[in-house]
C-alpha positions in Angstrom: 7.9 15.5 15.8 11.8 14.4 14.6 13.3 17.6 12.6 17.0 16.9 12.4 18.2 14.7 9.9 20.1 11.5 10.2 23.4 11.9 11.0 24.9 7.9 11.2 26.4 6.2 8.8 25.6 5.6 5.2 27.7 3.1 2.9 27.0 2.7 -0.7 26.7 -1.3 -1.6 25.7 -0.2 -5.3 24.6 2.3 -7.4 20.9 1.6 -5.5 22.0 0.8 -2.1 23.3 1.7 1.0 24.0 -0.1 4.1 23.6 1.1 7.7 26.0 -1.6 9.5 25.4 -3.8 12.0 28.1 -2.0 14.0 26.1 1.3 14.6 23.9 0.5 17.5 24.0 -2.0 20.3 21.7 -4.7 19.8 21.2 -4.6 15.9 21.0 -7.7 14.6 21.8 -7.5 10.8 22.6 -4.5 8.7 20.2 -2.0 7.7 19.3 -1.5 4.0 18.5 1.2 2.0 17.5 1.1 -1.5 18.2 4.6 -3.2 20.1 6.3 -6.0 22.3 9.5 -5.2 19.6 12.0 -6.0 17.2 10.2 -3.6 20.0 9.7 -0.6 20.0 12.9 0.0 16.3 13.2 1.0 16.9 10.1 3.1 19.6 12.3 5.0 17.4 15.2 5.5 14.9 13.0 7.6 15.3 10.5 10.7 13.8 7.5 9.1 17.2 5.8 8.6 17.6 5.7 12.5 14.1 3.8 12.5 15.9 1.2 9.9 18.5 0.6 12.4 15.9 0.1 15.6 14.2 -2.0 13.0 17.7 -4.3 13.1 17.0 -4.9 16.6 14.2 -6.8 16.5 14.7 -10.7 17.4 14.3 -13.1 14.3 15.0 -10.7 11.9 16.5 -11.7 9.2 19.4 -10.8 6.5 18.9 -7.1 7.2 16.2 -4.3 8.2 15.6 -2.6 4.5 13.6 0.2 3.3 12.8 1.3 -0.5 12.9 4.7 -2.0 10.1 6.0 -1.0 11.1 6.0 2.6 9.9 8.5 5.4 9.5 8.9 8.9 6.9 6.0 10.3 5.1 5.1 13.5 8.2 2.6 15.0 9.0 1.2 11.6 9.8 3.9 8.6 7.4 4.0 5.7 8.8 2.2 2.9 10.3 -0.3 6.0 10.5 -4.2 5.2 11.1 -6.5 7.6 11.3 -11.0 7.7 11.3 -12.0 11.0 11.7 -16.1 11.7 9.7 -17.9 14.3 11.7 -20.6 14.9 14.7 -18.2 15.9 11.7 -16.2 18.4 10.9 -13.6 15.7 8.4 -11.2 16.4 5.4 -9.3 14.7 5.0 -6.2 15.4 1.9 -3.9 14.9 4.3 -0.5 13.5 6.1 -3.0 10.4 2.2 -2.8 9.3 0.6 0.6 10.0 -2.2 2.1 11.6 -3.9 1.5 8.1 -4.0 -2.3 7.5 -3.9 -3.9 4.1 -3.5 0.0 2.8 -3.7 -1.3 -1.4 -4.2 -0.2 -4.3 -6.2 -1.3 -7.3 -6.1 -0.6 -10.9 -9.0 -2.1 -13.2 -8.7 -1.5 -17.0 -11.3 -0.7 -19.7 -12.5 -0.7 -23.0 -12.2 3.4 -23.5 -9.6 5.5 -24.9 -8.6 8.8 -23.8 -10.5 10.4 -26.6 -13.6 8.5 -25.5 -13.4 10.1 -22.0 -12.2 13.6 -22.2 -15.8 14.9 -23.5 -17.5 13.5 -20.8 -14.3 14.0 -18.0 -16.5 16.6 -16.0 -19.7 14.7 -16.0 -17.8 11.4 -15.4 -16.2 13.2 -12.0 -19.1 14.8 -10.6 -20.8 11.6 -10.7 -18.0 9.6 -8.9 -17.5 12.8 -6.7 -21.6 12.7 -5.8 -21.8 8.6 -5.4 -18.7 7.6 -4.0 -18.1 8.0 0.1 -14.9 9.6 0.5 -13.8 12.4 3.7 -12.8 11.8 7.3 -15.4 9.1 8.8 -17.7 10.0 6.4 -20.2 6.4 5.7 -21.4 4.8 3.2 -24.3 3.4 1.8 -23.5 -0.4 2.6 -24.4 -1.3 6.2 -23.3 -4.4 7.8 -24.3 -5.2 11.5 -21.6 -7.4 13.5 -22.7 -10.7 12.6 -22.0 -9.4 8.2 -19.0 -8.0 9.5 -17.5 -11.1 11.3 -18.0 -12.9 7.8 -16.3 -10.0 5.9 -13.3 -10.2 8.2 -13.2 -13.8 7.6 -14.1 -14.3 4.1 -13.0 -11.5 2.7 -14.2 -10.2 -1.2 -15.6 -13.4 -1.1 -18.1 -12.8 1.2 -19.2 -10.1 -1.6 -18.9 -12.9 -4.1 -21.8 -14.9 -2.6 -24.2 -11.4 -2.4 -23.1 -10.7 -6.0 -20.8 -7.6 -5.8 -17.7 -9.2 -7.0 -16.9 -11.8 -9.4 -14.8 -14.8 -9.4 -12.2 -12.7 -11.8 -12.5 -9.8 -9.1 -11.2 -13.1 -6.7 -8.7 -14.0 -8.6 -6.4 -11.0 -9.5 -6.3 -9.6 -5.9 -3.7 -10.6 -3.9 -4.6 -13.5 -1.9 -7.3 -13.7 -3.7 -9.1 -10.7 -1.3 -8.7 -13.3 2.0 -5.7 -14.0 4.2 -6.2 -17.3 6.4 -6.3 -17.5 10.0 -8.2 -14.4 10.5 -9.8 -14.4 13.6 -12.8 -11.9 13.8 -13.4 -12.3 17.2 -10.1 -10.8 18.5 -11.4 -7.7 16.7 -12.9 -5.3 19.3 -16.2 -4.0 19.6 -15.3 -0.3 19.1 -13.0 -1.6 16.0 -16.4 -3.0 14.7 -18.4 -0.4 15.3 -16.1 2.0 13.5 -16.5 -0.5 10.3 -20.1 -1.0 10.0 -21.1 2.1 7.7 -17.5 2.4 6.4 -17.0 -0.5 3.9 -17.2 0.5 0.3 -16.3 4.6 1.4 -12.4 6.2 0.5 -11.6 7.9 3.6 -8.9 10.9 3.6 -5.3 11.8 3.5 -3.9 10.0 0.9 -6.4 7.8 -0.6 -8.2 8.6 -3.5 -9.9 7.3 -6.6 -8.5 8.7 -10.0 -9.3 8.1 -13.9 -5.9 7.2 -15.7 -4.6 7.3 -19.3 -2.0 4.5 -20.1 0.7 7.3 -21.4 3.4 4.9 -22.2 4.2 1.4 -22.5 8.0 0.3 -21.6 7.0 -4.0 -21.6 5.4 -4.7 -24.6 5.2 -8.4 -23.3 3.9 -7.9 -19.7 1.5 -5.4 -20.9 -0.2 -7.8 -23.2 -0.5 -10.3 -20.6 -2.2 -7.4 -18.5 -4.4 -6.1 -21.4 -3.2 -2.4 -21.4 -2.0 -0.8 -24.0 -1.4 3.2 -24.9 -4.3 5.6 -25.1 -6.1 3.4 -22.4 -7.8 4.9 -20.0 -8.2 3.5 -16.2 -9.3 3.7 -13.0 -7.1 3.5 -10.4 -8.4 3.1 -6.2 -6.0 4.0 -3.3 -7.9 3.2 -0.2 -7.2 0.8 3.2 -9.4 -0.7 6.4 -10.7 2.5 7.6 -11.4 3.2 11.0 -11.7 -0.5 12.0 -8.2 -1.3 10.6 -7.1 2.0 13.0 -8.5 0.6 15.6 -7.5 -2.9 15.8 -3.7 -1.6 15.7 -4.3 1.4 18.4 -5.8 -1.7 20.4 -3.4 -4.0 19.4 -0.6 -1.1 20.7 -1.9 -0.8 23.6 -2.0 -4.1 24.6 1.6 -5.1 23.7 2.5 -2.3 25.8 4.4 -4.1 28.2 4.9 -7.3 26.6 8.1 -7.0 24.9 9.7 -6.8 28.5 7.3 -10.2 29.7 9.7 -12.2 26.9 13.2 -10.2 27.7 12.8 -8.1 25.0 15.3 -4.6 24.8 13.5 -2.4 22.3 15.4 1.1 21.4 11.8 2.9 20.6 9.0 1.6 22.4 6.5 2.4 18.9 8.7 -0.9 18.0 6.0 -3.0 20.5 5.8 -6.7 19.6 5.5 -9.6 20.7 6.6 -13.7 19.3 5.2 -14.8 16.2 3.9 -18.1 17.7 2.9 -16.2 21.5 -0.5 -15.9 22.4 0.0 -12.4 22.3 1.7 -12.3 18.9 -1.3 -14.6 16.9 -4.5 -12.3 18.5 -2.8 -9.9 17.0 -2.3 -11.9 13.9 -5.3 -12.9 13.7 -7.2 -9.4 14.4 -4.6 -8.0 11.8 -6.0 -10.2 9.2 -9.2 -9.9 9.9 -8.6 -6.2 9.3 -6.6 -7.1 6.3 -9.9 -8.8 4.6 -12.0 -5.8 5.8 -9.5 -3.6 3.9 -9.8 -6.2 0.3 -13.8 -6.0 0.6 -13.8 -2.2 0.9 -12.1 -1.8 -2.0 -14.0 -4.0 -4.3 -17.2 -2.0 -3.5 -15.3 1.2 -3.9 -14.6 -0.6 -7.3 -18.0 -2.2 -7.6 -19.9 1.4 -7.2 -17.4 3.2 -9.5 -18.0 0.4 -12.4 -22.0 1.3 -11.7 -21.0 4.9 -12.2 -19.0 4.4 -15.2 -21.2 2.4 -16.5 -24.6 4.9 -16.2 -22.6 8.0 -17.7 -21.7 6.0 -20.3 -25.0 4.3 -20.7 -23.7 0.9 -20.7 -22.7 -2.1 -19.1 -19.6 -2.1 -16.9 -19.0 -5.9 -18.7 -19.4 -4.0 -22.4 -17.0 -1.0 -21.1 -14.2 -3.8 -20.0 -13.8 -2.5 -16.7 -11.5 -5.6 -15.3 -9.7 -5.9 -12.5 -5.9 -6.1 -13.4 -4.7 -6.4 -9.9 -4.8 -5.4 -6.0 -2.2 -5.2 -4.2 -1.3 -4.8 -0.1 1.2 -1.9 1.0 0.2 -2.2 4.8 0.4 -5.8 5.9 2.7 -8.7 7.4 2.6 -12.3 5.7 3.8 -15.6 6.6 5.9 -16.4 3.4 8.3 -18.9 2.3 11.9 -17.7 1.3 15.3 -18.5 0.8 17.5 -17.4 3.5 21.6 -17.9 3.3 21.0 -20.9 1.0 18.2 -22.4 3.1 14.1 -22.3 2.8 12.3 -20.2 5.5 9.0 -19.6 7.0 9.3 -16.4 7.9 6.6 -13.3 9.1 7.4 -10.5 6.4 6.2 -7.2 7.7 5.5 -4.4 4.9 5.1 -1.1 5.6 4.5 1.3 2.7 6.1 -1.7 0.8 4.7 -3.7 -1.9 5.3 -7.4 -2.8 6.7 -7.9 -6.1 6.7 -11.7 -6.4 8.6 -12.5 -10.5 6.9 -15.1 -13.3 6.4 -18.5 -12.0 5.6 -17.6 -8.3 2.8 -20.1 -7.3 1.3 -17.1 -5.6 0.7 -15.1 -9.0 -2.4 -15.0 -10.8 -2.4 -18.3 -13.6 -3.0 -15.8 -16.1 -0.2 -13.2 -15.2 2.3 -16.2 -14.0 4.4 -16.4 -17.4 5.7 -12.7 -16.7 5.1 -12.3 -13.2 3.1 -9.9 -10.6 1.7 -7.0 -11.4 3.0 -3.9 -9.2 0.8 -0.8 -8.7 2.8 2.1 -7.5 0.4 5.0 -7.1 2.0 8.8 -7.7 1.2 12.5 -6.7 -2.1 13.8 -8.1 -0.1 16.0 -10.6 2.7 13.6 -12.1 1.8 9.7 -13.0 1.0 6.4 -11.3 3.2 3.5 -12.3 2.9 -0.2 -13.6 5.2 -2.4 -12.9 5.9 -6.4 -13.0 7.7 -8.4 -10.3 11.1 -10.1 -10.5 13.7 -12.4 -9.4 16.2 -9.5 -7.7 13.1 -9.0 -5.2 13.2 -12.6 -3.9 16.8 -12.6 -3.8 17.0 -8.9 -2.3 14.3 -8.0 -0.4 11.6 -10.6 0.4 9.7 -10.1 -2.7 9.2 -6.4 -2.1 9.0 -3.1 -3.4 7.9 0.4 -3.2 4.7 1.6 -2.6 4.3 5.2 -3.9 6.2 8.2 -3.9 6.8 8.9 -0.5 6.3 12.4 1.5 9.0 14.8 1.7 6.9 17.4 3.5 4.6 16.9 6.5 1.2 17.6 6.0 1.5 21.0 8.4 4.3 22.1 6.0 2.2 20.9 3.1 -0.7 23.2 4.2 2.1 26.0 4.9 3.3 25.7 1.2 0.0 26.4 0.0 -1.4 29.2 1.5 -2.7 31.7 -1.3 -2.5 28.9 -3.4 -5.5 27.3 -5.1 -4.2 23.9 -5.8 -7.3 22.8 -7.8 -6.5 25.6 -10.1 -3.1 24.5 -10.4 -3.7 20.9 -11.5 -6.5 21.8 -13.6 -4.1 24.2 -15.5 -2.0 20.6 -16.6 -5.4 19.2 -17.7 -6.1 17.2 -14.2 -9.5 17.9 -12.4 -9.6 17.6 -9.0 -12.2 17.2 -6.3 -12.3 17.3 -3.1 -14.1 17.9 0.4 -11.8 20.3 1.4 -9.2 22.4 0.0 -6.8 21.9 3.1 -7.1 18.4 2.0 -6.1 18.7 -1.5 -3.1 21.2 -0.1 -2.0 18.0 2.2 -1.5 15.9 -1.0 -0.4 19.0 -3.5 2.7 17.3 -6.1 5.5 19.1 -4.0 5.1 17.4 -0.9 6.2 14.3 -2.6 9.1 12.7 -3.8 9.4 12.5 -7.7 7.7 8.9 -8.3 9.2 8.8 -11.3 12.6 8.3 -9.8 11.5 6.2 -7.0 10.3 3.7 -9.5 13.3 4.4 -11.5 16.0 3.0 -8.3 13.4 -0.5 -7.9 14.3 -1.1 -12.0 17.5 -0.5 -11.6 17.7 -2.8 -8.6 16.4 -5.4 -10.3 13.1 -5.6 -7.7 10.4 -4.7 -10.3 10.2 -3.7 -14.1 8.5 -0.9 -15.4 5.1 -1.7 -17.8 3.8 2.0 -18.4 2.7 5.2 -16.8 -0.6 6.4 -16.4 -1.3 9.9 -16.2 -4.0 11.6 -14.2 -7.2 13.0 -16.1 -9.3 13.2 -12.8 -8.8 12.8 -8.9 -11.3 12.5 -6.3 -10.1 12.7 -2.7 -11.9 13.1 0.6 
């Protein structure tokens, strides 16, 4: 594990920027980029992620710089928070550490009918039952089973596989991003230990960071774009933080190991070898594209039955429908994942492989890819916070096309490894805490709720904060945790 900080240079473009230049290492390609005010540079220093924005430059392909957002922090080759656009026709790569071990990480959010006054007397019953009925802890399973044959259509269809066995809806479809499938997902260059680790696991939260929490819409800054995205103050909703599971793991600990010595095969000079990749258009480079993707659509349809079981939940403490409580999907977004996009690049249209990593696309009004209902204002953003602060809506805009490949931050971002984390809490009962600011927690394990305790992260708040001000993504409102479940 890195401890020292970063210690290279660091040169303010704005008052949310900073460049790493081109000059600083042999072999970068473009600049680095780091998007951050002067509170938030600071934290940068303290940790060695900037180093992996300038490896990052070295990639071939890349293009117009290597750039990370605020939430930044020390990554598996790439930083958290990294962004990368590499071009094929200039022999850009993909690489499996510019998406994460955790493939098509998201997040949802889904709206409803109820206020916070509706919810609070039945909070504790409301928790217990999501605590009791949905899957979440390390490997745990779930109570949907597919066998390999369900599972090959899942990584190839996506939420619409779920469509046609009526656990989603075409609305469920059509406000998730890529409508819950990427193309040119290949199933079968998924392994058979990859599948095996997904069969019970679709439709369960898993650990670490992922969780599923009841919101209250705290405060609108958009009048417009919240209108368009039917929230409004007092609102409460559900928000679901969750990724591919132990499939998605595997398919990139497979797809590392055999890229292992690749780069060298095409004259590739990597300065970390976690930076393993391999040509877009390579044989190597589309298995893993398309065994990414599969794992990507995996990822989307685990989700929408973490959603799916929730609404049933919901719905049965309540004693209604889900469809008379309003609980619709606003949006669900990717953090973990590399797409091939079209963008402008020194004046001239691209195709070009844009890796995310902790990142968030941000695409502004009258993208083709946004939802027909959302398109007049643009995408919706879902930037999940700590457990004891707020989560964050935001809408898309032009600065991210023009700045950073459409993208944005994804969360808060870790200032304190989960050892120190556990450290900083000993004595502590961190349930206790939160339920003192009105938040009830629950979890499998106290260690795990003293991983993800408020002061190992960077204030969200100003995270969110530096992408406004840079013009990448608008604020909508803040929701504020009333309950958290985590594995």
């Amino acid at each position: 594990m890195v401890k020292q900080g970063y210690h290279g240079p660091l040169e303010q473009i704005d008052e949310c920027c900073w460049r790493i230049p081109a000059s600083y290492k042999p072999g970068m390609n473009v600049e680095g980029r780091i998007f951050a005010d002067e509170t938030l540079i600071e934290q940068v220093r303290a940790d060695q992620a900037p180093e992996q924005v300038a490896n990052v430059a070295v990639l071939p392909g890349i293009q117009t710089a290597s750039m990370a957002m605020p939430d930044i922090h020390w990554g598996y080759g790439f930083p958290i928070g990294g962004v990368a656009a590499t071009d094929p026709a200039e022999g850009g790569v993909i690489s499996p550490g510019g998406v994460g071990y955790d493939i098509n990480c998201g997040v949802r959010l889904v709206r409803s009918g109820m206020t916070r006054e509706d919810v609070q007397p039945r909070l504790e019953l409301l928790m217990n039952a999501l605590f009791r009925g949905v899957p979440a802890g390390v490997g745990r399973g779930g109570s949907y089973l597919f066998d390999n044959k369900q599972l090959r259509r899942i990584m190839g269809e996506g939420v619409g596989f779920l469509k046609s066995k009526g656990l989603a809806t075409q609305a469920d479809l059509d406000h998730t991003e890529a409508r819950g499938c990427l193309d040119g997902a290949d199933p079968e260059a998924v392994s058979q230990r990859a599948l095996a680790r997904g069969g019970d696991q679709c439709g369960t939260l898993g650990s670490g960071n992922h969780f599923l929490e009841m919101q209250v819409v705290e405060e609108i800054f958009d009048e417009d774009a919240a209108r368009v995205f039917g929230v409004e103050e007092e609102m409460v909703c559900l928000m679901i933080h969750s990724g591919s599971r132990g499939l998605g793991y595997q398919v990139c600990d497979d797809a590392l190991r055999d890229l292992r010595g690749v780069p060298a095969r095409y004259g590739i000079g990597l300065p970390d070898r976690q930076l393993a990749c391999a040509p877009v258009d390579s044989p190597e480079g589309k298995k893993y594209l398309g065994a990414m993707r599969a794992a990507a659509n995996y990822a989307w349809a685990n989700r929408q039955l973490l959603m799916w079981q929730a609404r049933e939940i919901v719905a049965e403490v309540f004693g209604q429908t889900w469809q008379s409580l309003k609980l619709g999907l606003i949006y669900d977004v990717a953090h973990n994942i590399a797409k091939m996009e079209t963008h402008t690049v020194d004046g001239r249209e691209k195709t070009v492989c844009v890796h995310r990593k902790g990142a968030t696309r941000a695409f502004p009004a009258g993208h083709a890819d946004v939802p027909t209902q959302y398109r007049a204002v643009g995408q919706p953003v879902i930037i999940p916070g700590d457990m004891g602060t707020a989560s964050w809506l935001l809408v898309g805009q032009p600065g991210s096309m023009a700045r950073s490949f459409g993208s944005t931050c994804h969360g808060a971002g870790r200032v304190m490894s989960r050892t120190a984390a556990i450290q900083h809490a000993q004595g502590r009962r961190i349930d206790r805490e939160l339920a003192s600011q009105g938040i009830l927690a629950l979890c499998r394990s106290r260690k795990g709720l003293a991983e993800e305790q408020p002061a190992a992260y960077k204030d969200v708040s100003n995270v969110v904060d530096v992408v406004h001000r840079a013009g990448l993504a608008k604020k909508v409102a803040r929701l504020r945790p009333m309950g958290v479940i985590k594995g």
